[in-house]
C-alpha positions as a Markdown table, in Angstrom:
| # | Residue | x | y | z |
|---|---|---|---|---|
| 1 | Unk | 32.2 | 72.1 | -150.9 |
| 2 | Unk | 31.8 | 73.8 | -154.2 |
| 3 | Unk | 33.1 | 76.9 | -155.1 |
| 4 | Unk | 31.6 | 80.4 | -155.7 |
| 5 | Unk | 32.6 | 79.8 | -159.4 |
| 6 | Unk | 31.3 | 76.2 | -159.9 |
| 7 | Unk | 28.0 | 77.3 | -158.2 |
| 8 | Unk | 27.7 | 80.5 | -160.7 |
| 9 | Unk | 28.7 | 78.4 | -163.9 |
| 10 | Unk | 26.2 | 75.6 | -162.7 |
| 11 | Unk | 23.3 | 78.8 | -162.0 |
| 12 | Unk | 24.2 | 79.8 | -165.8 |
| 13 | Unk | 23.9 | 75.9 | -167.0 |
| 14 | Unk | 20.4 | 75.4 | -165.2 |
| 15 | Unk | 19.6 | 78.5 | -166.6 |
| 16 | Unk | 20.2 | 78.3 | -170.5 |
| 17 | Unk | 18.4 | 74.7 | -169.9 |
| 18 | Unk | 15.8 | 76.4 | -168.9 |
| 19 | Unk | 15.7 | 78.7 | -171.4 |
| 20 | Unk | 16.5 | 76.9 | -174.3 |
| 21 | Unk | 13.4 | 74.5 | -173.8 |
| 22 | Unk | 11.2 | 77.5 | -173.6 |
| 23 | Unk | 12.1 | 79.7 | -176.1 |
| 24 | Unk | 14.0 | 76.8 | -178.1 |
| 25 | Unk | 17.9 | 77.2 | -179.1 |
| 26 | Unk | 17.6 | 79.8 | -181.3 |
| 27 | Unk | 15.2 | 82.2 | -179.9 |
| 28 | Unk | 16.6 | 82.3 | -176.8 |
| 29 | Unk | 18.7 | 85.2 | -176.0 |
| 30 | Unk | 21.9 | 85.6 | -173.2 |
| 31 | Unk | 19.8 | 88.7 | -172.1 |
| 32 | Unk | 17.1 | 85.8 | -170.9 |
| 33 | Unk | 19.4 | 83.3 | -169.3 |
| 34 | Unk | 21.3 | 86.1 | -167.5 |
| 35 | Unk | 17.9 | 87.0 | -166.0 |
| 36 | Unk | 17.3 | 83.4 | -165.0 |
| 37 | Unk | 20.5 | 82.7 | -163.8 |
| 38 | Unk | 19.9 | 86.1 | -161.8 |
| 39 | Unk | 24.0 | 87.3 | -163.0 |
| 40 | Unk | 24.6 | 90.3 | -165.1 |
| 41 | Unk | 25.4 | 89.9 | -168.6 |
| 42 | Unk | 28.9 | 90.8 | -168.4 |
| 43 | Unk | 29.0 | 88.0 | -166.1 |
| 44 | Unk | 27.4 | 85.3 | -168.4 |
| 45 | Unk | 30.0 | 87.0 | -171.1 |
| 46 | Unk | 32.8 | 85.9 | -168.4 |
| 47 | Unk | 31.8 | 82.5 | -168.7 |
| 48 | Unk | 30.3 | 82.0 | -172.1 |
| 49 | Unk | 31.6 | 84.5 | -174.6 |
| 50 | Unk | 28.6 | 83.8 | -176.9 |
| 51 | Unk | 25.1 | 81.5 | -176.7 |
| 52 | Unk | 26.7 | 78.8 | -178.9 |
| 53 | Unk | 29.4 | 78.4 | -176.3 |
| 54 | Unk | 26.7 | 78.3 | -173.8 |
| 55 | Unk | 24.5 | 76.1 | -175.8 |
| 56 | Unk | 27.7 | 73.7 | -176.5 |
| 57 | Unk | 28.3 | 73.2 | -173.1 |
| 58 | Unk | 24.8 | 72.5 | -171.7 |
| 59 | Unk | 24.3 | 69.9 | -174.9 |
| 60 | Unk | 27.9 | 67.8 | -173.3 |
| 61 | Unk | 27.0 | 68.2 | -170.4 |
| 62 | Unk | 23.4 | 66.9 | -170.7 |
| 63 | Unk | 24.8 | 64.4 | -173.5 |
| 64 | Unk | 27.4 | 62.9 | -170.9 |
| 65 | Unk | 25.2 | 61.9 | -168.7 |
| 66 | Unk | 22.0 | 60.9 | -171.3 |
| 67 | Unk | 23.8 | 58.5 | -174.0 |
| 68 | Unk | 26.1 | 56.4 | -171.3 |
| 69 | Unk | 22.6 | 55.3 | -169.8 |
| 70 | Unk | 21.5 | 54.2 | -173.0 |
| 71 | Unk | 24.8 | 51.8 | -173.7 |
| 72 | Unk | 24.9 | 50.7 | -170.5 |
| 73 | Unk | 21.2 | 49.2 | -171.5 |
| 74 | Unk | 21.6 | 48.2 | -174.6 |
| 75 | Unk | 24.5 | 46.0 | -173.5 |
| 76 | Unk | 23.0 | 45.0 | -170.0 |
| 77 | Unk | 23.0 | 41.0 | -169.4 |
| 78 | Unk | 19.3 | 41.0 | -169.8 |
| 79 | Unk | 17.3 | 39.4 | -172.2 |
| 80 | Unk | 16.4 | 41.5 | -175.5 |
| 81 | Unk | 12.4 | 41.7 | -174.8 |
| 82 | Unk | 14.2 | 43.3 | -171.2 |
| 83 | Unk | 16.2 | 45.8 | -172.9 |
| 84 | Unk | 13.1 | 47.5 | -174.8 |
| 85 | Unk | 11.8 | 47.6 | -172.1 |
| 86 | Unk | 13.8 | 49.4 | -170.0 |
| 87 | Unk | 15.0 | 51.3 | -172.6 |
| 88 | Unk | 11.7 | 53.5 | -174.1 |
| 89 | Unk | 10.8 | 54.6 | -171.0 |
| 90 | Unk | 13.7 | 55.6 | -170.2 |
| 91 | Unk | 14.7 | 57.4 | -173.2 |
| 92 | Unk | 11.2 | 58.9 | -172.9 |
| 93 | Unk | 12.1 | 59.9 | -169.1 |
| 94 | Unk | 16.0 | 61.8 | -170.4 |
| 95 | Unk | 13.7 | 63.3 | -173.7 |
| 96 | Unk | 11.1 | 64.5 | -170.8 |
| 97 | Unk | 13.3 | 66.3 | -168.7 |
| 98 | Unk | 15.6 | 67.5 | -171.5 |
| 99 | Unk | 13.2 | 68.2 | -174.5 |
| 100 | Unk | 15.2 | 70.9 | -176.1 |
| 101 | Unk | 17.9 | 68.2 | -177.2 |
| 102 | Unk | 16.2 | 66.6 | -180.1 |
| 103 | Unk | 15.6 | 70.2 | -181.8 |
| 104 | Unk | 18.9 | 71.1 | -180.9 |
| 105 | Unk | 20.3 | 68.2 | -182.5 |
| 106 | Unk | 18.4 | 68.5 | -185.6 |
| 107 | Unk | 19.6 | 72.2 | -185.5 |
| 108 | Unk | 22.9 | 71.6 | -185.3 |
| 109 | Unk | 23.0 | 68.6 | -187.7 |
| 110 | Unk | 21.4 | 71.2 | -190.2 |
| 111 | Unk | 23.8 | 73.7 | -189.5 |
| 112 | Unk | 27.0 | 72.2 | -188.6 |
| 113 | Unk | 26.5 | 68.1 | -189.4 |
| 114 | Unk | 30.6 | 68.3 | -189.3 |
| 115 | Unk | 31.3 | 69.7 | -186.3 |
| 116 | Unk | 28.7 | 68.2 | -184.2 |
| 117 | Unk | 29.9 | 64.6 | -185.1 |
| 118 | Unk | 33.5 | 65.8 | -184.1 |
| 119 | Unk | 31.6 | 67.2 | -180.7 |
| 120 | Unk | 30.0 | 63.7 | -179.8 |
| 121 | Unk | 33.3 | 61.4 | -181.2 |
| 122 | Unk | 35.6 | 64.0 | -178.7 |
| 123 | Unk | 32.9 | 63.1 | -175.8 |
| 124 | Unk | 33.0 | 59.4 | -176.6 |
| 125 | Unk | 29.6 | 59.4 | -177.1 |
| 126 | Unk | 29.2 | 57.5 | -180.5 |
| 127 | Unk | 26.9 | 54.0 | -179.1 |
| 128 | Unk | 26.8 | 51.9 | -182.5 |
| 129 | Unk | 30.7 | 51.3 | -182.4 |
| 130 | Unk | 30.1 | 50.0 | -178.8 |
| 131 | Unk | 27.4 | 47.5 | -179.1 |
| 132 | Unk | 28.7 | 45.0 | -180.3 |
| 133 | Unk | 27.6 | 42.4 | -177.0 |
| 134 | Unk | 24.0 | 43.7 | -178.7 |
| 135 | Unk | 24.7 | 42.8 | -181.9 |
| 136 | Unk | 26.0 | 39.5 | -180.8 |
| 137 | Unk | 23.0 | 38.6 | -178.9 |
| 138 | Unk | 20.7 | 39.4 | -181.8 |
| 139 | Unk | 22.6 | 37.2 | -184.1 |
| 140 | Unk | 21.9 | 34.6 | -181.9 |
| 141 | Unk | 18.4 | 35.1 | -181.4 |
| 142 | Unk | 18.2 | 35.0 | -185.1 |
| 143 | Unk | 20.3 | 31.8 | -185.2 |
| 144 | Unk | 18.1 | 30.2 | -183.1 |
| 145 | Unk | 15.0 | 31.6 | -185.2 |
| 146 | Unk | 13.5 | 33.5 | -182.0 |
| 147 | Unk | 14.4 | 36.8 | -183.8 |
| 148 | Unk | 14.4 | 38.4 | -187.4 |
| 149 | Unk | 17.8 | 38.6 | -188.4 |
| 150 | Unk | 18.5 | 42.4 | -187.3 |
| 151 | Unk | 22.0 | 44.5 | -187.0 |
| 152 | Unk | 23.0 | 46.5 | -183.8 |
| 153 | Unk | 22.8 | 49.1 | -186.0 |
| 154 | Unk | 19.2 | 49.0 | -187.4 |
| 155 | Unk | 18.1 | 47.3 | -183.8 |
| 156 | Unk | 19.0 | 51.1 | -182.1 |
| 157 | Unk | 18.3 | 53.1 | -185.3 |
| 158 | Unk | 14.5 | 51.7 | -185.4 |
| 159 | Unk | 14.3 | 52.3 | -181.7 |
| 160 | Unk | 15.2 | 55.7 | -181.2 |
| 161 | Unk | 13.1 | 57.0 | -184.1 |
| 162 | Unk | 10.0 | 55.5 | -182.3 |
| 163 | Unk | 10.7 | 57.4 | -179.3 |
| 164 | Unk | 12.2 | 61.0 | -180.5 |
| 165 | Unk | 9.6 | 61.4 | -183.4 |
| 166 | Unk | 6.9 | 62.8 | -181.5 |
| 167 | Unk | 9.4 | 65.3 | -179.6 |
| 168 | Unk | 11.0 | 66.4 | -182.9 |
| 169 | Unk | 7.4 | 66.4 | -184.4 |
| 170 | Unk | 5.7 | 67.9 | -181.5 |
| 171 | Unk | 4.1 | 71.2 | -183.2 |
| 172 | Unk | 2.9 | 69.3 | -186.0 |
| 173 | Unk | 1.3 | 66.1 | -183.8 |
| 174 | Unk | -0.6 | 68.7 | -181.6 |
| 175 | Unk | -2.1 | 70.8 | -184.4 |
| 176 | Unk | -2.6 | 67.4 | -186.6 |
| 177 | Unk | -4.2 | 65.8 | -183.8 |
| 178 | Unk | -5.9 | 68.3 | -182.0 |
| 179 | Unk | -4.1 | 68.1 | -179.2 |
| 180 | Unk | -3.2 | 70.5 | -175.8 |
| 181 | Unk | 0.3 | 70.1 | -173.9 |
| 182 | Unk | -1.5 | 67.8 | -171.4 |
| 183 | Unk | -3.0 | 65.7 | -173.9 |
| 184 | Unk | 0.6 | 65.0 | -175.8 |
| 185 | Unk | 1.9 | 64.1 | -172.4 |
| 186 | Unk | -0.6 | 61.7 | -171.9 |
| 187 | Unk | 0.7 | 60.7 | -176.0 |
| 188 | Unk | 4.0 | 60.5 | -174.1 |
| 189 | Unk | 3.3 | 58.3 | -171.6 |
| 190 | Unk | 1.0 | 55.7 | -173.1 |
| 191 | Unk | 3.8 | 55.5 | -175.8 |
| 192 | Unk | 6.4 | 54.1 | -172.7 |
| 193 | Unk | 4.2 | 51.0 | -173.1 |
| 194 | Unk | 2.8 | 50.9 | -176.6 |
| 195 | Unk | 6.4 | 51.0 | -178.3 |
| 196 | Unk | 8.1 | 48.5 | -177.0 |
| 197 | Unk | 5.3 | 46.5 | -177.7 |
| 198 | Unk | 5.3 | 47.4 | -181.2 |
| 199 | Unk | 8.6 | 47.2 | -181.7 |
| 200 | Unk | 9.5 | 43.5 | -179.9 |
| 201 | Unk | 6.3 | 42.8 | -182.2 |
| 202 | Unk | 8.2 | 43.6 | -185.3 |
| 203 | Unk | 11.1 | 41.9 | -185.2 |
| 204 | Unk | 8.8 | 39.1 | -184.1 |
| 205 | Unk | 10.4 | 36.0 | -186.6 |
């Protein structure tokens, strides 16, 4: 059974999440997630002296649990074609029910590129210096000429990019495109399939 404690802190967590995907990081104010968490201030003070504390701790604790899944794919015993596969959408699915990450991410890399690589190297959460049973399979795909010669490295970098550009991008791609929240969604979703198809067809030899 949890404890009073861990059920406030997890009511605050929920909270800021909330928050911070619809007012974004830096627009949203403690004032805000007190009133969704339904604590006082002073209370949310207790907890998380200040909203980069707060923000800090909802970014490990979502990051914990998103970038494991990823390795675990990346260096699955499945086939390369299954990997993309499995991978976009579900990258798609964490970005979907997390979507304040990327522009956190790019906030913080903007602001503090230092100490958010310190942040993700303390969590254990740096993938390219584990994939190396992924870099090993592409080199033999590309020994045996059934792949473009391609590093772990590049493999991931291309990958992700496909998949976080339209989140990071997303004010732009609506008002470029014409396009209302449930259109981009349906952007979203068409792009689970038409990535991985675009990308296995690139490295195509």
């Amino acid at each position: 059974m949890s404890s009073p404690r861990n059920e406030t802190e997890s009511r605050i967590l929920e909270a800021a999440q909330t928050v911070f995907v619809r007012e974004g990081t830096r627009e949203a104010k403690l004032k805000e997630i007190a009133e969704e968490a339904d604590v006082n201030q002073a209370l949310l003070h207790y907890y998380y002296r200040d909203k980069k504390t707060l923000a800090d701790t909802v970014f490990e604790k979502v990051a914990s649990e998103f970038f494991p899944q990823l390795e675990a794919i990346l260096n699955a015993d499945q086939t390369v074609e299954e990997k993309v596969r499995t991978f976009v959408p579900k990258y798609i699915n964490l970005i979907q029910e997390n979507p304040y990450l990327p522009s956190y991410i790019v906030g913080e890399l903007n602001r503090t590129p230092a100490e958010l690589k310190d942040r993700v190297r303390s969590l254990d959460l740096a993938p390219f210096e584990k994939l190396g049973p992924l870099d090993q399979q592409l080199k033999r795909r590309a020994e045996e000429g059934t792949l473009q010669p391609i590093s772990a490295q590049q493999f991931v970098v291309n990958l992700v990019s496909l998949c976080v550009f339209p989140f990071i991008a997303r004010p732009l791609l609506e008002a470029a495109l014409g396009m209302e929240r449930e259109n981009f969604e349906h952007l979203l979703e068409d792009r689970k399939e038409a990535v991985p198809t675009f990308f296995l067809n690139a490295i195509q030899p």
